[in-house]
C-alpha positions as CSV (number, residue, x, y, z in Angstrom):
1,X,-44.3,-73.5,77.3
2,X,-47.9,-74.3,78.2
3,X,-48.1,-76.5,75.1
4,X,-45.1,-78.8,75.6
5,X,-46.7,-79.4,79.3
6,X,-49.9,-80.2,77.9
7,X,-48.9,-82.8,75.6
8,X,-46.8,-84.2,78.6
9,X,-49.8,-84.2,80.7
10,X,-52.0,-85.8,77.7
11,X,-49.4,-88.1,77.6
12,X,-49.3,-89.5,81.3
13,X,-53.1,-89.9,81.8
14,X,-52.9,-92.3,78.6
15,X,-49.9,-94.2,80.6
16,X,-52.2,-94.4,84.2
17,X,-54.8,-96.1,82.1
18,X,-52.4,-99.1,80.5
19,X,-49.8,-99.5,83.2
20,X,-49.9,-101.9,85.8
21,X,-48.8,-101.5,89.6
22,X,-45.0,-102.3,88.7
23,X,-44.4,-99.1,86.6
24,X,-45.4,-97.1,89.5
25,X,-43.0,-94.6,91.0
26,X,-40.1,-96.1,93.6
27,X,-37.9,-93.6,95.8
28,X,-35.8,-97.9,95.8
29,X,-35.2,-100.0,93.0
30,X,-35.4,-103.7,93.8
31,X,-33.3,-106.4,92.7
32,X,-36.2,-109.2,92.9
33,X,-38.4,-106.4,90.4
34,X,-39.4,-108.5,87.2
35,X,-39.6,-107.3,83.9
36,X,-43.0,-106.4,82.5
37,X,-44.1,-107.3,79.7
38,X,-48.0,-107.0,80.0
39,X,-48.3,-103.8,77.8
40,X,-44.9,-103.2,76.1
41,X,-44.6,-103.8,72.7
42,X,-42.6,-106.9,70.8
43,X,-40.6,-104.5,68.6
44,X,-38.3,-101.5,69.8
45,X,-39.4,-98.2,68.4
46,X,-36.7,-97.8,65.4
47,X,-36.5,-94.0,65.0
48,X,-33.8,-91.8,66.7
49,X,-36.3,-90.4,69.1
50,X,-36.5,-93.3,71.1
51,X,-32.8,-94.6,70.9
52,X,-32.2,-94.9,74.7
53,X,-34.6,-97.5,74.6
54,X,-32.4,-99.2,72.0
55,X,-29.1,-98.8,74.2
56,X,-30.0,-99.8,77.2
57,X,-30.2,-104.0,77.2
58,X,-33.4,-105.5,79.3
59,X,-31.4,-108.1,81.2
60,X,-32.3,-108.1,84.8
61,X,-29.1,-108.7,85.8
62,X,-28.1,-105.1,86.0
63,X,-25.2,-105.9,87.8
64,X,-23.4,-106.9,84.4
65,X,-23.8,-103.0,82.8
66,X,-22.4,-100.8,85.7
67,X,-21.1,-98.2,84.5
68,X,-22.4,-98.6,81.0
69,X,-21.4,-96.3,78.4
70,X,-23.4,-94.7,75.2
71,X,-23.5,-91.4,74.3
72,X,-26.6,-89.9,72.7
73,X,-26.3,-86.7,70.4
74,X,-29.7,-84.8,72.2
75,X,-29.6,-82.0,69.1
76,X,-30.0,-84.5,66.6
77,X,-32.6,-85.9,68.4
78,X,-34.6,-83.2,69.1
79,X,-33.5,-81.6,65.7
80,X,-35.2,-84.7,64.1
81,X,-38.5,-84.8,65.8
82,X,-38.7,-81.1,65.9
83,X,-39.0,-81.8,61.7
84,X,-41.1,-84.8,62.3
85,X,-43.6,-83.2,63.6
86,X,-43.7,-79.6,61.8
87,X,-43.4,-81.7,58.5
88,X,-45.9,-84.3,58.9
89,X,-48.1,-83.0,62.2
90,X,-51.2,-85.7,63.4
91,X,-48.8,-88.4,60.7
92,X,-45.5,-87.9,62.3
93,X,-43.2,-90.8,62.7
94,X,-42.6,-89.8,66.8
95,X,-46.7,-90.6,67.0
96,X,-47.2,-93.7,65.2
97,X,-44.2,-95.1,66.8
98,X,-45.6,-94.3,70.3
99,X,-49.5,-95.8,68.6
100,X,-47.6,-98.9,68.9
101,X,-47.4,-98.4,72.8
102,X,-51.0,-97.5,73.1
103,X,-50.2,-94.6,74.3
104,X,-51.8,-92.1,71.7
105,X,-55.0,-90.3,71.6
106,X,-56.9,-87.9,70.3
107,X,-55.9,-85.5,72.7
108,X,-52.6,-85.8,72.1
109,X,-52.7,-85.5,68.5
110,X,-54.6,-82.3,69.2
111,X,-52.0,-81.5,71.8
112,X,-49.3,-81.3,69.3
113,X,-50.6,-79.5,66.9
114,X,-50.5,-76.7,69.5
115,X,-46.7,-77.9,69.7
116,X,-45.0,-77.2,66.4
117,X,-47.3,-74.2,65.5
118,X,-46.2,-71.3,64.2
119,X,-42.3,-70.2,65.2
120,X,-42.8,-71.6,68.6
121,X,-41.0,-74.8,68.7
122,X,-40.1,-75.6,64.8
123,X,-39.3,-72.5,63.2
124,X,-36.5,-71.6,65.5
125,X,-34.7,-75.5,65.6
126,X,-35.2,-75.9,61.5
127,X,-34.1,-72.5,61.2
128,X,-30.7,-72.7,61.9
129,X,-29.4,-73.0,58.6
130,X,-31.3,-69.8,57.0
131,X,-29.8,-68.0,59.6
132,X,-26.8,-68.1,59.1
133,X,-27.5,-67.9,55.2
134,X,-28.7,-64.8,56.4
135,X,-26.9,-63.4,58.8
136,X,-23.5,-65.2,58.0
137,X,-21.7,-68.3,59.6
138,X,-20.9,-66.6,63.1
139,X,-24.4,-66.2,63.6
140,X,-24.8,-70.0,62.3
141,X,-22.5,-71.2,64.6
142,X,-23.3,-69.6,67.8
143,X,-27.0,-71.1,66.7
144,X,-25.6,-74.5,66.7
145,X,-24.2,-74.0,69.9
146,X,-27.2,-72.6,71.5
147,X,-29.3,-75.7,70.3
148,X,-26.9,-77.9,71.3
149,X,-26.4,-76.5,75.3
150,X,-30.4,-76.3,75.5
151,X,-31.2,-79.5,73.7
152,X,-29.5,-81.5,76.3
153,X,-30.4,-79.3,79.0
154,X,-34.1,-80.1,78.2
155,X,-33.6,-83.8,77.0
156,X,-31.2,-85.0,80.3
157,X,-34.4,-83.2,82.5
158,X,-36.5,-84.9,81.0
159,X,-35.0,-88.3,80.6
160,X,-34.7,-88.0,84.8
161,X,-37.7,-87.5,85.8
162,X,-39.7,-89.9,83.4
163,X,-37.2,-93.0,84.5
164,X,-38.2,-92.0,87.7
165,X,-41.9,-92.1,87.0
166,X,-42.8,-89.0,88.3
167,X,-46.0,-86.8,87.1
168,X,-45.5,-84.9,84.0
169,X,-46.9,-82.4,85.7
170,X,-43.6,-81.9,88.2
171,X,-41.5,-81.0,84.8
172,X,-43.9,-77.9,85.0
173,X,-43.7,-76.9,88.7
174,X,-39.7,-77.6,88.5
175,X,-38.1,-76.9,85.5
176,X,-41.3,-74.5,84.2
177,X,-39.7,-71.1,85.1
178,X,-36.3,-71.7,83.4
179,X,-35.2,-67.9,82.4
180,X,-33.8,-67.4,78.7
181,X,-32.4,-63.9,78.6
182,X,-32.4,-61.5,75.6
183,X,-29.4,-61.6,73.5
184,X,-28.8,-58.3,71.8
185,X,-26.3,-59.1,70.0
186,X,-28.2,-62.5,68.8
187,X,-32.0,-62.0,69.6
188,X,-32.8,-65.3,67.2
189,X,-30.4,-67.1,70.2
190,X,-33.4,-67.0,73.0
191,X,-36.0,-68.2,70.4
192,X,-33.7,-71.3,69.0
193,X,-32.8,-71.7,73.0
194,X,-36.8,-72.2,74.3
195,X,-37.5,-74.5,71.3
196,X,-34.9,-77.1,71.8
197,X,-35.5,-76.8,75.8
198,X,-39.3,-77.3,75.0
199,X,-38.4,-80.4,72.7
200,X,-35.8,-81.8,74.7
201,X,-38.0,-82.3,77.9
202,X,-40.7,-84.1,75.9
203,X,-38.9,-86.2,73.7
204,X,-36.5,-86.7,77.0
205,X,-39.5,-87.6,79.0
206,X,-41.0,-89.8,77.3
207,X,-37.8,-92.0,76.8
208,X,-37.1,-92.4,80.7
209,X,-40.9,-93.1,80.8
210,X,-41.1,-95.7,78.3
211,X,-38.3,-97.7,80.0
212,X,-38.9,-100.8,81.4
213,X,-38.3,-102.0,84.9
214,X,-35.4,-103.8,83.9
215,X,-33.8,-100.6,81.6
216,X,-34.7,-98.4,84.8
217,X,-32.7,-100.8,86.8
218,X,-29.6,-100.0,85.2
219,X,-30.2,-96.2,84.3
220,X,-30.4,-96.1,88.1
221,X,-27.2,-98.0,89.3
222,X,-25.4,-96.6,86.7
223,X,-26.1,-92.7,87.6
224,X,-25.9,-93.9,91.5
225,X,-22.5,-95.3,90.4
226,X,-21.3,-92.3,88.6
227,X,-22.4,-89.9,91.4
228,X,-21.3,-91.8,94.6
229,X,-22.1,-91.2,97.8
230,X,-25.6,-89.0,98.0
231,X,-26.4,-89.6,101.8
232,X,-25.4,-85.9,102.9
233,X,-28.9,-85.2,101.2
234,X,-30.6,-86.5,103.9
235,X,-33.9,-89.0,103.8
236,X,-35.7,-88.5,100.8
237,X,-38.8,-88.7,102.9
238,X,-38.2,-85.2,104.1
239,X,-37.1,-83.6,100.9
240,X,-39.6,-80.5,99.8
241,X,-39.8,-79.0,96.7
242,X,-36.3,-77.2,96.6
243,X,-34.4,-80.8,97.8
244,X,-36.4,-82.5,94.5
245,X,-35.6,-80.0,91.9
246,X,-31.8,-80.0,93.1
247,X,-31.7,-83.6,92.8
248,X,-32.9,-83.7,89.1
249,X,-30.7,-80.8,88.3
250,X,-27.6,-83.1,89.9
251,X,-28.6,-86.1,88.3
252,X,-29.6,-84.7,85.2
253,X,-25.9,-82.9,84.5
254,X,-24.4,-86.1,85.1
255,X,-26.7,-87.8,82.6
256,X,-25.8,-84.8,80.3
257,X,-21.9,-85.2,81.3
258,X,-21.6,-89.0,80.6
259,X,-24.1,-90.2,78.0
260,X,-24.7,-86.7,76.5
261,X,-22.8,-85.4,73.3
């Protein structure tokens, strides 16, 4: 797991050195908030990895998009850059894409190397379809449906706490400890669980991250819609640690309900 947080953390210190005050964290969105254009990019990143970018308009009138509906398919996603980067490493499409940003260095390139080495994160997500060559379909099919829970358990985490700014460091405190139990019947189960998890929060991460102020706008309203009243919760100026992580797990499963496949 160490890996995935370390291209995370790679991946915020190159953000603190290119964004200006208005992408910093707010417990409040603002209406009056402007877009920023300063260091975003002309063209939309094409590939599927960064699709929410592609679904959610930039009009600052968010008023006109709540509720909004899309629905993402998080195993194909992470499937898809899970290949990207085990096939074509340092030359992967999900880092040029974000070289458009500015946002990568060589420490990040190092970074994930470390990612898709070995079994850890590739081997298990590509390797769906050998097992159940070799193993037979039930096997195949209980694989998909492994990826499929665990993608969009990592991806909606992740999606959370980049759109709400937060250090990419937090995904490690919170959501670092996540238990994936032996499977005895299934042992390749836990390894194909971890890697989509692993993949999920990055590539989920760095899509609520890359948001602008505008797209966060109406991610925002639109969960607050969908979830209603949260006042019982109390000020968020008291929350500790155990009040944060249960508000990204809430959040997060109604991310995963509603725009989730």
């Amino acid at each position: 797991m160490d890996n995935v947080y370390g291209v995370l953390r790679e991946f915020e210190l190159a953000l603190q050195e290119l964004e200006p005050e208005h992408f910093e964290f707010r417990t409040e969105l603002h209406e009056e908030e402007e877009e920023v254009t300063a260091s975003r990019p002309s063209r939309i990143p094409q590939g599927s990895a960064f699709v929410l970018l592609r679904v959610i308009p930039t009009d600052p009138n968010y008023r006109k998009y709540i509720p909004i509906n899309y629905t993402l398919n998080a195993k194909k996603i992470v499937g898809e850059v899970a290949q990207d980067l085990s096939s074509r490493g340092k030359s992967a499409h999900f880092w040029v894409e974000l070289s458009h940003w500015g946002l990568v260095a060589a420490e990040i390139f190092a970074e994930s190397s470390a990612l898709v080495a070995g079994l850890a994160i590739a081997g298990p997500i590509l390797g769906l379809v050998a097992t159940g060559l070799a193993l037979g379909a039930p096997y195949y099919e209980a694989g998909e449906k492994i990826a499929g829970d665990w993608s969009a358990t990592g991806f909606s985490r992740g999606v959370v706490m980049g759109a709400d700014k937060r250090r990419a460091l937090l995904i490690r405190d919170y959501f670092g400890n996540d238990y994936f139990p032996p499977n005895p019947n299934f042992p390749r189960g836990r390894s194909i669980a971890i890697a989509n998890y692993r993949v999920g929060l990055l590539v989920g991460y760095v899509n609520g991250h890359l948001l602008s102020p505008n797209q966060r706008a109406i991610f925002w309203h639109d969960l607050g819609h969908r979830m209603g009243d949260q006042s019982y919760r109390g000020s968020r100026a008291q929350w500790k640690r155990r009040e944060w992580i249960d508000w990204y797990v809430s959040v997060a499963a109604v991310f995963r309900r509603d725009h989730l496949s």
